[in-house]
N, C-alpha and C positions, 0 to 999 in steps of 0.2 A: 451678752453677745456671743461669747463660746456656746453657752449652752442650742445659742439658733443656729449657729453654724452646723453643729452638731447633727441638730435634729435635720439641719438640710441636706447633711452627704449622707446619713440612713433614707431616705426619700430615696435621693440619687441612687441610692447602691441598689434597692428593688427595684428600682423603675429599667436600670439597663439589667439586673436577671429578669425580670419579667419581658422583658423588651426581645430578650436574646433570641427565644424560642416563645411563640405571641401563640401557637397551636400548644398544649401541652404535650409531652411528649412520652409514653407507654416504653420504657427501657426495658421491660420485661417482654414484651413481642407478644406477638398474638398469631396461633395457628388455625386456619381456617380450612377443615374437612373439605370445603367446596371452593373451586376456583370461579370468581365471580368475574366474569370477560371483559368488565368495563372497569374492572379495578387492576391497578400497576402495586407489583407485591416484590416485597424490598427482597426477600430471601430469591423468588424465581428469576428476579428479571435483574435489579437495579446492582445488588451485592455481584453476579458474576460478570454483569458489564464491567463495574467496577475494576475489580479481579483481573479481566482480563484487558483491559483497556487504560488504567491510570495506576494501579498495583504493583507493576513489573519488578521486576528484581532492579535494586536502585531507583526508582521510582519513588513513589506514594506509598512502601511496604513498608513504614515504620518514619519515626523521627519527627518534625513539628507537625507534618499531614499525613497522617496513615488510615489510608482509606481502604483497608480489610477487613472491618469491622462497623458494624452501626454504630456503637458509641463514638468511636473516635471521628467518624465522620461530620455527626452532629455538634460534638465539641470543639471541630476546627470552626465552623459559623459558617462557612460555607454554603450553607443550604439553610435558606428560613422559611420551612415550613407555610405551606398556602400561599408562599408568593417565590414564583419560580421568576420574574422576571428583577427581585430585588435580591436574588441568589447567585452566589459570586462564583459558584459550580454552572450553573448555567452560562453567565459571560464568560468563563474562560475556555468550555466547549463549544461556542460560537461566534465568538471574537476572531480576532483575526494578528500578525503578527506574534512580538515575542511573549504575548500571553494567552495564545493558542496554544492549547491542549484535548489531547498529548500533542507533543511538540514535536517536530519535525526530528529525525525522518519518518514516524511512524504514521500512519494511516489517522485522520480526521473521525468521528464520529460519524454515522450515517442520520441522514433524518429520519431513519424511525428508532434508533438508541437515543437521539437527542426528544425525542417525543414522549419519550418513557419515560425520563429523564423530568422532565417538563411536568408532566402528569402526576407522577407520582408525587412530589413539591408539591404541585396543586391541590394533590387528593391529600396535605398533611404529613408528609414525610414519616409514615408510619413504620414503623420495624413490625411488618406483615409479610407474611409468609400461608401460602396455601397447599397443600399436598396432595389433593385430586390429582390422578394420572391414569387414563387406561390404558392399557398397555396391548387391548387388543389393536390400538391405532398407531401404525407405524409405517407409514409413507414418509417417501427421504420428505418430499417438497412441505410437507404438510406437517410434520411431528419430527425427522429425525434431523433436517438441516437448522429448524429454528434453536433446537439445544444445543449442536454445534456452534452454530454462528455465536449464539449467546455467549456459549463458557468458553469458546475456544480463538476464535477467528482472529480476537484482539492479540492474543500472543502469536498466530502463525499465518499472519499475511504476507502483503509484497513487502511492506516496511519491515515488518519485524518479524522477522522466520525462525521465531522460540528455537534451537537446537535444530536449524535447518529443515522444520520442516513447516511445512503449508497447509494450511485448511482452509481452502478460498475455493472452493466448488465440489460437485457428486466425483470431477474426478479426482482430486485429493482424497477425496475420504475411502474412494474405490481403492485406491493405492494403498494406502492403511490397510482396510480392509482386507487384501491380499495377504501383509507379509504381516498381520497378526497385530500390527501395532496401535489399533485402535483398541481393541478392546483390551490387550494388555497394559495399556495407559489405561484408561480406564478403569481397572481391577486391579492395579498394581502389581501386574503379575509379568514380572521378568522389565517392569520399566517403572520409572518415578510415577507415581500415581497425580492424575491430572482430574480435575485442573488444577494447576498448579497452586499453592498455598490453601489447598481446603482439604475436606476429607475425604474427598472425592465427589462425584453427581450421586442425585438421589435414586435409591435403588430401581427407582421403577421407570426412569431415564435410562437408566441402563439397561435394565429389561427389552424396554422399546428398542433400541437398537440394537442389542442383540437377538430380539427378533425377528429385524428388520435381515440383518444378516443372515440369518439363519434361512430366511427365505428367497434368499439370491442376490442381496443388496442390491436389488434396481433401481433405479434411478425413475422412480414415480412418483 
């Protein structure tokens, strides 16, 4: 009788690791020379959402849910891989009430971060990462607001204005732009180097915008 009990909780005990993550899941990541347009990639999109929108200092930066990192995010169960509607990341960024997140007073998710969101889950919750960038293209509307919006907007909106300041349109960033403080965040050069808890954007994000400045920062 012991010995069947036995052999029944080894069953059970694979059957819920196998169960936990039903996609296998690549911890070592995978970098991809080419950004394929139809694919959601956890380093460009989903990690600075993260970051900047569930991250915050006091947040999600550590302790039973620390979501500044792909392992830790996977290991909280939160996210099951290929099914984004049985993932508990997805109901709590579109739920409603006191298991809305982030949580009041901060700004909601937009529908196209909860789409990413969605996507990526779908496409396997992959720790994928792409590094294609030209850097000849650097229009705000088209290359330099979607990297801000991405790594940044989540710490400095109406809700939550990081160190009092805002990045919610071309005229916030024009203002930066003026008294130096974009690109000093940025480079860490005479400010805390942003965005905040990483090692900064990838160099040729940077490029692009200081490009972009360099040629008048207009707003096109």
């Amino acid at each position: 009788m012991m010995k069947r009990i036995f052999s029944f909780l080894i069953v059970a005990s694979l059957v819920l690791v196998s169960c936990k993550h039903d996609i296998p899941l690549d911890l070592n990541g995978t970098v991809s020379q080419n950004c394929d347009p139809d694919t959601v990639y956890f380093g460009n999109t989903i990690l600075p959402l993260l970051l900047s929108n569930c991250a915050m200092s006091g947040c999600h930066d550590g302790g039973d849910l620390d979501l500044r990192n792909y392992v830790s995010l996977m290991n909280s169960g939160i996210v099951k891989p290929g099914r984004p509607s049985t993932s508990k990341l997805i109901r709590v960024i579109t739920g409603g009430g006191e298991e809305l997140m982030p949580p009041s007073p901060y700004s909601a998710l937009t529908t196209v971060q909860i789409n990413s969101l969605r996507t990526w889950i779908d496409q396997g919750a992959k720790f994928n990462t792409c590094v294609e960038c030209d850097t000849l293209n650097y229009a705000f509307a088209a290359d330099i607001w979607p990297i801000l919006s991405t790594n940044c907007s989540g710490c400095h909106n109406n809700s939550n204005p990081g160190g009092n300041i805002y990045i919610r349109n071309y005229a916030d960033v024009q203002a930066m732009v003026n008294d130096g403080s974009l690109m000093g965040s940025l480079l860490g050069d005479g400010y805390q180097i942003m965005p905040k808890n990483t090692n900064g954007l990838q160099s040729c994000k940077i490029t692009q915008i200081q490009k972009w400045i360099n040629d008048g920062a207009q707003n096109n």
